[in-house]
N, C-alpha and C positions, 0 to 999 in steps of 0.2 A: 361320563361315569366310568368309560373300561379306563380312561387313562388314569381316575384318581383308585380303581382296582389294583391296574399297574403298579401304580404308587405304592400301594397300602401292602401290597403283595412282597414286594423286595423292600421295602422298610422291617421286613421280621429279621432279616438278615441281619440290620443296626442294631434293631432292640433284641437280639441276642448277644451281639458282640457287647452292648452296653452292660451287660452284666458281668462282665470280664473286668469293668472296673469301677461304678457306681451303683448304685441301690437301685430298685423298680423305680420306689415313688418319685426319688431326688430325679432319675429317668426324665419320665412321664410330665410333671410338674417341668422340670424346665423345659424341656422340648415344645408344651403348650401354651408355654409364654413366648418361647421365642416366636412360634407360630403367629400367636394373637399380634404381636411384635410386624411380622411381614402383612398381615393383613390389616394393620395399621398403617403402613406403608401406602397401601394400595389406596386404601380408604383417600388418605391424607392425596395422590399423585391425582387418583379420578374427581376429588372436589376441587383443585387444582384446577384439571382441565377444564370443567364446567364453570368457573367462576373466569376463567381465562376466556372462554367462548362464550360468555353472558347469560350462560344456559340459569335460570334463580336453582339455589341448594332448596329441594326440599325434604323434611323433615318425617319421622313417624309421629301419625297424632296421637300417640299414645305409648310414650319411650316406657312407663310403668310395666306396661305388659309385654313390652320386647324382651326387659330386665325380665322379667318372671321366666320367657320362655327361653332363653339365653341361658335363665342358671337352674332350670331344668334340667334343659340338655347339656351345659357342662356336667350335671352331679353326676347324672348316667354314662356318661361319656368317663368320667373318672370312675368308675366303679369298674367299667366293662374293660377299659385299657390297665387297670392294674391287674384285674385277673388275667387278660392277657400277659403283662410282660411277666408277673410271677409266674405264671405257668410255663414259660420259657424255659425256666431254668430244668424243666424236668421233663420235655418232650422235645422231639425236631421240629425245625423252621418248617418243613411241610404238615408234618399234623396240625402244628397250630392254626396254619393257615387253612387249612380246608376247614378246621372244625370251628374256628371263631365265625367262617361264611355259613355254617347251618341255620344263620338266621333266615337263609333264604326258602327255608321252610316255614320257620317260625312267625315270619313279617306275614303270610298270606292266611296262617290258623288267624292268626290275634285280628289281622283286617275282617275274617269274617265274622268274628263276635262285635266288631265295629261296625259291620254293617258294608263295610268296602265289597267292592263286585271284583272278583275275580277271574279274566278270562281260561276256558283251558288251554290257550298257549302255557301260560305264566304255570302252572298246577302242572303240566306236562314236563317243563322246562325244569320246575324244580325238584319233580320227582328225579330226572335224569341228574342234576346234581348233589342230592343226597345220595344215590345209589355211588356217584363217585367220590363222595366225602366217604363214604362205609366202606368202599376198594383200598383207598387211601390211606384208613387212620386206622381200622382195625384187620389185625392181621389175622392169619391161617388159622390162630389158636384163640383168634374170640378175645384177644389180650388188649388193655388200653392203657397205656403210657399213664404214669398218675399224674400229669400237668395238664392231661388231656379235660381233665375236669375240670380244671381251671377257664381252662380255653371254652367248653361247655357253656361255664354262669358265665362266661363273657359275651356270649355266643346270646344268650336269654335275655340280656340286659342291653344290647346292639341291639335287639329286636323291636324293643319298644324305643329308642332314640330315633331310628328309620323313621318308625311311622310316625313320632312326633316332629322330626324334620321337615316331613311331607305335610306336615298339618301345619306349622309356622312359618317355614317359608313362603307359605302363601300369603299367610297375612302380615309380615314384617319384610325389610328389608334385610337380603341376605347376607350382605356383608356385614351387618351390625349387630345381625342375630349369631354370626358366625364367633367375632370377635368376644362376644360375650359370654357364647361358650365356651372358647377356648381359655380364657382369663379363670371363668371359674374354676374349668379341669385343673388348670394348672395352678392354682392359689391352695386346692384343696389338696392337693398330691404334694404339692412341696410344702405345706406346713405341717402336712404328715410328716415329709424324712427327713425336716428340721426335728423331729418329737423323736425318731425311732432311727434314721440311720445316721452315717458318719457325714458327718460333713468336709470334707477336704479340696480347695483346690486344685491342689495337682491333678487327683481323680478327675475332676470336673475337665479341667486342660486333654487329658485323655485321652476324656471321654468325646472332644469336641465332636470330633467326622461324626459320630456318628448322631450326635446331638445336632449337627445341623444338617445332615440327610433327615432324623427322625421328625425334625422340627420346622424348617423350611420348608419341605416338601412335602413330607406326611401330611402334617397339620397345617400349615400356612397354607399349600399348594393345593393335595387330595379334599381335606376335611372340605375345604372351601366352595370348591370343586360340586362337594357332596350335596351343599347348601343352595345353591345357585341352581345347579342340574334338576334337583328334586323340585324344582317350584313348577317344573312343566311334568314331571313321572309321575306316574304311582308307583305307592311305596312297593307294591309287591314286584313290583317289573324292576323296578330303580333295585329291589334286596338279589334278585335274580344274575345283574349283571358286577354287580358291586360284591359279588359271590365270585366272582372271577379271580381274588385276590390270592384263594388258596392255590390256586394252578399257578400263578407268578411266583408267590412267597415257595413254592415247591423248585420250579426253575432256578431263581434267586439260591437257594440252600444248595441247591445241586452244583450252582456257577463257581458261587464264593465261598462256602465253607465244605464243599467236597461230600454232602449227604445224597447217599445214593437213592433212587429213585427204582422200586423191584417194578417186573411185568407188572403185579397188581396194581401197584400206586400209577404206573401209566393209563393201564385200563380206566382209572379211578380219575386221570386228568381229561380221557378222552371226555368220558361219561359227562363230565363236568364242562367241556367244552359243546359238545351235543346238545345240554340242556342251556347254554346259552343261545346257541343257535335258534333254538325250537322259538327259545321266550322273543326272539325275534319276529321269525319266521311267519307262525301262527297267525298270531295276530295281525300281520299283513294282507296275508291271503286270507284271512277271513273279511278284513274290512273291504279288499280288492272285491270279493263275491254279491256283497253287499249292494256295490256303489249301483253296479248295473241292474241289481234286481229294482234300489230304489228310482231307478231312471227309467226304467219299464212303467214300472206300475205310473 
């Protein structure tokens, strides 16, 4: 989960330069098909291997409800990444990136009206990264970038795709729950900027680097990643680390487009590193204290 963080962290760097020469949706939409695209790849090399090794293909007994939860979590997934890349165009690769991770607040309110148990590592951990999402993104004067809001409903709407991640990849198979979300993100995004933006090749040619950093990896590689990782986390712990993205996407902005990084916003990475540590931490030494008292008794 840090490394598909990683990912998602230095991918705002693409989907900022992407706008230098293509639309959000036309963006978004291709990049989730090229995605869907490598993790059809994968799909297609690991039944490969298994029919190679005599291992029998088996199937989900119930592909209807994969399809449901597949184009679910594409719609939200399409909803939350266009407000993200719109909001690009009117705040830094660091703000976005801290403030599209506030879900790692948000993913532990919504599990408790779900009824999910939250330890206080995880509550601990994400107080410490809000405190450095608010170091970060708002400054001396109380002021918030207006793209910030964008990143916000994106922020709200990642909230609940988490915790639905975490609730279908249990019961589906991740690759296929994956593939299906990416298919829809990207069907619904590009028949949008077939309606509303320009369409031009050349743009497209451009745009590629940055369309196969954002798509390749982002989505074929991280999303995947997301899908897979979550069938063993809870979503609050899995939003905690996956919250890591704004401290990369911050590094990233600072590497390759020369956005400076003040005392505060450092302050604001530590905070954010600290509260991942804890969401570790915690919960170790607490279960560590446990194990002896259960072997006394």
């Amino acid at each position: 989960m840090l490394i598909a963080a990683m990912i998602w962290g230095s991918a705002f760097v693409a989907q900022r330069l992407s706008l230098d020469t293509i639309g959000p949706f036309l963006f978004t939409g291709l990049r989730f098909l090229l995605g869907a695209g490598v993790v059809l790849i994968l799909v297609a090399f690991l039944r490969a291997r298994r029919t190679a090794s005599g291992v029998p293909h088996t199937t989900t007994h119930d592909t209807a409800a994969l399809l449901r939860a597949g184009v679910l979590l594409g719609l939200l997934l399409a909803v939350a990444i266009s407000m993200q890349q719109i909001g690009l165009r009117y705040t830094k690769v660091a703000n976005a990136g801290f403030i599209s991770s506030l879900y790692v607040m948000i993913v532990p309110l919504i599990g408790v009206l779900a009824g999910h148990r939250t330890g206080l590592g995880t509550w601990f951990g994400a107080l410490l990264a809000v405190l450095g999402m608010y170091f970060l993104s708002v400054d001396e004067h109380f002021s918030i970038l207006y793209g910030d809001w964008y990143q916000l409903a994106g922020a709200a709407v990642i909230s609940a795709q988490v915790l639905l991640v975490g609730r279908f990849a249990r019961r589906h198979d991740p690759l296929a729950l994956a593939l299906v979300q990416f298919v829809t993100c990207g069907v619904v995004c590009l028949a949008i900027a077939l309606a509303y933006e320009p369409l031009r090749i050349a743009d497209i040619v451009r745009a590629a680097p940055t369309l196969l950093y954002g798509g390749a990896l982002s989505v074929g590689v991280a999303y995947t990643i997301q899908v897979v990782a979550q069938k063993d986390a809870t979503p609050a712990h899995a939003a905690v680390i996956f919250s890591m993205e704004g401290v990369f996407a911050a590094l990233a902005g600072w590497l390759v487009l020369g956005e400076t990084l003040a005392a505060r916003a450092l302050i604001g990475c530590v905070l954010m590193l600290a509260g991942l540590i804890v969401c570790q931490i915690m919960p170790l030494a607490t279960a560590r204290r446990s194990v002896p008292a259960a072997e006394s008794v």
